[in-house]
N, C-alpha and C positions, 0 to 999 in steps of 0.2 A: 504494500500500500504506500502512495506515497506520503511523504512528509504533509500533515495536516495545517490545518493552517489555525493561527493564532497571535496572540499579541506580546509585549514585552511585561513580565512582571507575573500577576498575581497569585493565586495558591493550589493546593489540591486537597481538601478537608474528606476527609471519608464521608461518602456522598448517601447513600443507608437509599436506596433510591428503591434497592426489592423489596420493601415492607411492602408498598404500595403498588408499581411498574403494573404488574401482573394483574391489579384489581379494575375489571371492567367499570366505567361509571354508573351510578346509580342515583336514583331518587332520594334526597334527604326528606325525610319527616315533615310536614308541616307543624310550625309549632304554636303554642295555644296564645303567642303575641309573637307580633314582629313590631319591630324599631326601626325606621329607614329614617337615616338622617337626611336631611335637603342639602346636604353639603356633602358630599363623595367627592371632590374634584381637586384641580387645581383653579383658582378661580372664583369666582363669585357668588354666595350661598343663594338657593333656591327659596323664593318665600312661596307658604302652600298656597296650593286653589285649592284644599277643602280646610272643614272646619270640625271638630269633637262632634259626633252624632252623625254624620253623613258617613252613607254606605258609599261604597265602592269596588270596583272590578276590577280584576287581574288584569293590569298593561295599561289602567289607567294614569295618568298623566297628572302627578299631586303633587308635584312643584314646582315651578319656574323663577327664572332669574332673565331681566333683558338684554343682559350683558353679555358681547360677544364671545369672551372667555369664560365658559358655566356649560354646565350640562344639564337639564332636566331630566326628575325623578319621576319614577311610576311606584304607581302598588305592585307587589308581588304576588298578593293574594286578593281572592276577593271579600269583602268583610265591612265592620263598621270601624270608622276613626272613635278611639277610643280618647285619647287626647293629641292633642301639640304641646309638646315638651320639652325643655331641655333636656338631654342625656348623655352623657359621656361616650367618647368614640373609643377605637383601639389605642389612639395616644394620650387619654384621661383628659383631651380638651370636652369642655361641652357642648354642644351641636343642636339646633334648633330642628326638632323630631319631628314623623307623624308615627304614631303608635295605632297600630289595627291589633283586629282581634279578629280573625276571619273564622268564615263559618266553617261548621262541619265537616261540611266537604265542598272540592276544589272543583270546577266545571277546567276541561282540559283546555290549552290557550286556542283558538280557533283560526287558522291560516288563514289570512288572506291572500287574493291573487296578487301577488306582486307582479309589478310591468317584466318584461325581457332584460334580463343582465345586460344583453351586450347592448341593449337599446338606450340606456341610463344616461345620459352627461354627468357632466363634475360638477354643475351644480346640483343636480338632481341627486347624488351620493351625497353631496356632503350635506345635506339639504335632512334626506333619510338619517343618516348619522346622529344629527343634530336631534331631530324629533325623537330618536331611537332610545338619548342618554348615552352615546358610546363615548366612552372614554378608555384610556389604556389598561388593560386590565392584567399588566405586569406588575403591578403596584404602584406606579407611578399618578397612576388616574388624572394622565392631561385629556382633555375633551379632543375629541378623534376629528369633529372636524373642526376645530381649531388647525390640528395637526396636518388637516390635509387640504388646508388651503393655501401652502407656501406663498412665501411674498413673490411680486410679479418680474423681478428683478435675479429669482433664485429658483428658476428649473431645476425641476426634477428629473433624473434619468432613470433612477433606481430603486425602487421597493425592495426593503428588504425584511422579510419575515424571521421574526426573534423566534426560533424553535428550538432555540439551544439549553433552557430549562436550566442552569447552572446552578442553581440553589439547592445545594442539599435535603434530603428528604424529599421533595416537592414533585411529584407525577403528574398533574392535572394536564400542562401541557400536551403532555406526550402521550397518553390514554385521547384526548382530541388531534392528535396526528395518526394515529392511528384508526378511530371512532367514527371522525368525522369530515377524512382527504378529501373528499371531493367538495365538501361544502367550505373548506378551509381553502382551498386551489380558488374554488369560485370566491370567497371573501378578497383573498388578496389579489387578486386580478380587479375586482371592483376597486379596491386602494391603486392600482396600479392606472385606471381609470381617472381616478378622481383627480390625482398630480399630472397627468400627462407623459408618466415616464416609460421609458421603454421596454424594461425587463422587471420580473420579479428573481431574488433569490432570496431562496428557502436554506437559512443557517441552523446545523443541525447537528450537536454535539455526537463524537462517535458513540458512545455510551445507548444510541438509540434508532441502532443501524436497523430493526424491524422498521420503524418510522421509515426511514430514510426509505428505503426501499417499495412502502407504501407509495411513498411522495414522488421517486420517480415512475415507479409503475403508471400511475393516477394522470403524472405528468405530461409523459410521453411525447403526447398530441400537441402540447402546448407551447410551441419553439421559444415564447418569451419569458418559459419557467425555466429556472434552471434550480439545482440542488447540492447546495456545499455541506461536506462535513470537517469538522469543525474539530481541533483536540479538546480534550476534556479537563478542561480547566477553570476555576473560577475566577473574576466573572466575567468568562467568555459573551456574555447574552446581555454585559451594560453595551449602550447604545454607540458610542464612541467604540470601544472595545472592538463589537461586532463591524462595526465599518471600516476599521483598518483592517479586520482579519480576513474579509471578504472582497475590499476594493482595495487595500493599499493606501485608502484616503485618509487623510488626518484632518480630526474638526478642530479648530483653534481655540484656543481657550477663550469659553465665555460666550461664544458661537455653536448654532445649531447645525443638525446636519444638515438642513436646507443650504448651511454654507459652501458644504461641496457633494450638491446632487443629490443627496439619499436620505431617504422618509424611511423608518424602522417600526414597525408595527410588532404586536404581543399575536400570536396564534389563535388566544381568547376574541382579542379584539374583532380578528378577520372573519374570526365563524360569526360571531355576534353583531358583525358588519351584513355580511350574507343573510343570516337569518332575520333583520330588517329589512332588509331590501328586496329579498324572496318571499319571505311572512308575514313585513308587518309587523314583526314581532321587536316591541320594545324590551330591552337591558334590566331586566327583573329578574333574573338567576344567573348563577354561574357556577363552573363546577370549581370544587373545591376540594386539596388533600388533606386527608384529615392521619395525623401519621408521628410516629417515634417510638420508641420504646415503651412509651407512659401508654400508650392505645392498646385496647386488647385486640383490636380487628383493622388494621388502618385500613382506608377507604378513600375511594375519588367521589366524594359527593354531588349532584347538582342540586346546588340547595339556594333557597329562595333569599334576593336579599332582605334583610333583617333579620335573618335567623339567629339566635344566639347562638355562641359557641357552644352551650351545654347543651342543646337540645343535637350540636353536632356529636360530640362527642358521646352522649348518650346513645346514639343510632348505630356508635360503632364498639359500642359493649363498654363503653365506661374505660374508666380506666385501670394497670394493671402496676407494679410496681411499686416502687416510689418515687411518683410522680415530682418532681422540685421545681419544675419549668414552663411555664403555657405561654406559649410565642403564638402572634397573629400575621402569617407572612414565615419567612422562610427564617434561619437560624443565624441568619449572616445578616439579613437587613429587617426582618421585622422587630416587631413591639412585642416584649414581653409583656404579660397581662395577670394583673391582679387577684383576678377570679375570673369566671367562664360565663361573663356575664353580655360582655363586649358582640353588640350584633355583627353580621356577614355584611360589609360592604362593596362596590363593584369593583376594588381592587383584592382584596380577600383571594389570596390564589392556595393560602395554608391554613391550617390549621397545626400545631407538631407541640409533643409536651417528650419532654427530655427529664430522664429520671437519673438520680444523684451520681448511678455509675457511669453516666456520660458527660458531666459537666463539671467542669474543675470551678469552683467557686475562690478562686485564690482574692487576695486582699492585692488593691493596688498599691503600688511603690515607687520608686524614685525608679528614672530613666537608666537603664546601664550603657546608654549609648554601644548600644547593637547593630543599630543601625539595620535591620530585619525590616522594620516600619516603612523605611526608605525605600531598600530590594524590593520590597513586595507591590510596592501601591503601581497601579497600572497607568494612572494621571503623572506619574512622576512626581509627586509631591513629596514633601520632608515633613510627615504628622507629628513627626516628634520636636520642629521647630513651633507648627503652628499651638501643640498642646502647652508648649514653653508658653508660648505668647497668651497664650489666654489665661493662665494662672496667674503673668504678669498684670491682667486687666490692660493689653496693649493691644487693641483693636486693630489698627493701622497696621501692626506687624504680623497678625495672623490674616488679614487679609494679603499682604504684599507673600508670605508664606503659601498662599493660594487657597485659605478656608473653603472659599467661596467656588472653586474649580473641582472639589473634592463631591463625589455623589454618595458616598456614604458606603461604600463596598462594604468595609468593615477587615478588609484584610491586615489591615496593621495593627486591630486588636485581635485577631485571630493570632499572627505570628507572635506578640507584643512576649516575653519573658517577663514583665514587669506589673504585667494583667492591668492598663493601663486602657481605659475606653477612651480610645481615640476620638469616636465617632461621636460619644459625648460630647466631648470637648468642642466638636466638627459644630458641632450644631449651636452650642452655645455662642460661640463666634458667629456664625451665620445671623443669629437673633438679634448677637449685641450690633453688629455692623449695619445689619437692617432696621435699627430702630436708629441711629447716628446718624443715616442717610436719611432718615424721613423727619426729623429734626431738619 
């Protein structure tokens, strides 16, 4: 085989990926509330169109914002509003809610006839998009057609599909490369559509050569798909990352990849692109792994947004062990969580609870200048310069360090000797700098 292709830098964490790999998806539980917050995005909070006491239907349309950067929210289920709420998200901000209680039982989503794929324009997609609530559903959660209406000055050439899954534990991807190729082919060719660019490529960690082969099989026909595999490294699948390992192209710091030619779409996103534009169907589920040692059954769930975590994790026999850990998102970038209280949002790709014999709980300490921090980070950054800087309360200096270019991988508290949370730090500067600037 030949030398795969990849970037300079990041790590290889034992990836625990067959808990799950092998678990076909399935139907999560409806459960006896859901919490959909009006804020899943990047971008500008939805205020609701209903109000406590009014029913409502599955894929209906219960928030909006006029703001070109926002996504609007639907119901998941169909039910009564129970209240508008405040409620804590997965990162303990609180978030203006609508709380249902849906009934009994679910009436199944009912297809409509979507127009002709290939018939669509790029405003008509990003149009569907927009009414759909897609937003990226790698975790990032920018509004998809935000995403795919590039500036008029910055052509697009290339679509390229994130199927590289590089998050430890986390299958949900790759159960929909597999599940659901042809409606995933058809999604991003719609993205491919919507920018005006000329090819799609499908990046695709080796780790997940059934995929792969699905993809080209599926592909074939399609002279403008094409199908890379990818070495299995983390994280092969941030967005920068994936555009040099696939084009060679370097985005500059601080600049998008609109900057040189390529739009980077989640696999989630593409199905749930298709399935709008073919169905009709608005962004009120998504699948979900629910997975680590602490799970007695892990599982691909497609589970409704607002679902609690418990009602997930109950679906998959509770828990086993001794559970010490409940991450929301993958173990490298998501949010650890308090209790299992925190509902499924449209970036929600994990669920994963990590028990004591997997998790070194060391005490932070002073830097031994290893310089690991450095080797590892894929941005080329120096974390151990910026972390100085923020204990100094030097703004200016963790900014010029490059806080602000850092997307939060987490690798140089992965390699850190020192158990020293980088990413913490990362973010603390991020706050402080953007509250300085708006002064």
């Amino acid at each position: 085989m030949a030398e795969l292709k990849t970037f300079k830098g990041g790590i290889h964490p034992p990836y625990n990926k067959e808990l799950a790999s092998g678990k076909a998806i399935k139907a999560a539980p409806i459960p006896s509330e859901v919490v959909i917050h009006l804020q899943q995005h990047i971008g500008a909070p939805c205020e609701p169109l209903v109000k406590e006491g009014d029913r409502v239907e599955v894929g209906q349309k219960i928030g909006e914002a006029q703001a070109f950067v926002s996504a609007p929210v639907h119901a998941s289920v169909s039910g009564v509003v129970k209240s508008i709420t405040e409620v804590p998200n997965f990162t303990g901000a609180k978030v203006k809610s609508v709380v249902i209680t849906p009934d009994a039982s679910q009436p199944e989503f009912q297809k409509k006839p979507g127009k002709d794929l290939e018939s669509l324009t790029a405003e008509e997609i990003r149009e569907i998009a927009r009414e759909a609530g897609l937003v990226g559903m790698g975790g990032a959660a920018f509004p998809t057609h935000v995403k795919i209406t590039p500036p008029s000055d910055k052509p697009i050439d290339t679509v390229i599909i994130n199927a590289c899954e590089c998050e430890p534990f986390l299958t949900c991807d790759h159960r929909l490369l597999l599940e659901r190729t042809d409606d995933l082919i058809a999604g991003a060719r719609l993205l491919k559509a919507a920018v005006g660019a000329g090819k799609v490529i499908f990046g695709v960690e080796a780790n997940k050569m059934d995929a792969v082969d699905a993809l080209r099989s599926r592909a074939s026909s399609y002279p403008d798909v094409e199908v890379e595999v990818l070495e299995v490294k983390y994280p092969e699948g941030a967005e920068k990352m994936l555009i040099f390992a696939l084009t060679g192209r370097k985005v500059p710091p601080g600049k998008l990849p609109s900057e040189v030619g390529c739009l980077v779409q989640n696999v989630g996103t593409a199905v749930a692109l298709y399935e709008a534009a073919a169905w009709g169907k608005p962004l009120y589920e998504r699948v979900v792994t629910v997975t680590g040692p602490g799970v007695r059954e892990p599982a691909n769930l497609l589970a409704r947004i607002g679902t609690p975590i418990a009602t997930l994790l109950e679906a998959c026999g509770g828990l086993v062990g001794n559970p010490v850990k409940l991450i929301m998102g993958g173990p490298m970038t998501g949010w650890a969580q308090p209790d299992a209280s925190a509902p499924v949002v449209k970036g929600t790709s994990g669920v994963v609870v990590l028990t004591s014999d997997v998790v070194d709980l060391g005490e932070e300490s002073e830097c031994v200048r290893c310089g690991k921090c450095v080797e590892v980070c894929p941005m080329f950054l120096s974390p151990n310069f910026i972390v100085q800087s923020v204990k100094r309360g030097q703004w200016d200096k963790a900014e010029m360090w490059g806080a602000l270019d850092c997307f939060e991988c987490g690798c140089c508290s992965y390699e850190c000797p020192a158990y020293i949370p980088h990413v913490q730090y990362v973010r603390k500067a991020k706050a402080e700098i953007a509250a300085l600037k708006k002064k």
